[in-house]
C-alpha positions in Angstrom: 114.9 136.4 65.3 114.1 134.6 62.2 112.9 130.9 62.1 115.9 129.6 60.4 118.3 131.4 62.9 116.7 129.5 65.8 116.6 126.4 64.1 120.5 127.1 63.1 121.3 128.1 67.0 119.2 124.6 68.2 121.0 122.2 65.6 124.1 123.5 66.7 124.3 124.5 70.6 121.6 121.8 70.9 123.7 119.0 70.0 126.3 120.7 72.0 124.2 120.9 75.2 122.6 117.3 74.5 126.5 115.9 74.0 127.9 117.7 77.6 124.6 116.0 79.1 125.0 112.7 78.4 128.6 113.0 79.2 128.0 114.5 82.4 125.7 112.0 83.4 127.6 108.8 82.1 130.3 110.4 84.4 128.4 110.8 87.2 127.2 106.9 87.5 130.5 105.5 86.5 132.1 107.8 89.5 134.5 106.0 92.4 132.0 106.7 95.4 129.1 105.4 93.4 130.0 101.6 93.5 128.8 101.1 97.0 125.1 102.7 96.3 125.5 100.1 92.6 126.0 97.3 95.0 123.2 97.9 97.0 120.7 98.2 94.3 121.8 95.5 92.6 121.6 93.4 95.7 118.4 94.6 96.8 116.0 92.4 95.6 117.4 89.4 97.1 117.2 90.8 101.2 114.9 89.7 103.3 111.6 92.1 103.6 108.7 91.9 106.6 107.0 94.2 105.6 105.1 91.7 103.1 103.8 89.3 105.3 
């Protein structure tokens, strides 16, 4: 394989693979059963915590 047919392959199935990624991800936070676990973090600074002193 020559230089420019691996920089062709990475410009084009690269963008492909980085593209399905970031959908893939953005899909997997914005999913119904993940709203519960968003609560919680979001929440979690203000409970109450011993362990501190």
């Amino acid at each position: 394989m020559s230089y420019e047919t691996l920089r062709h392959m990475a410009d084009s199935w690269g963008l492909v693979f980085m593209g399905v990624t970031f959908l893939v991800l953005v899909g997997w936070t914005f999913r119904p059963k993940a709203r519960d676990d968003h609560k919680r973090a979001a929440n979690m600074i203000f409970d109450q915590d011993d362990h501190n002193g």
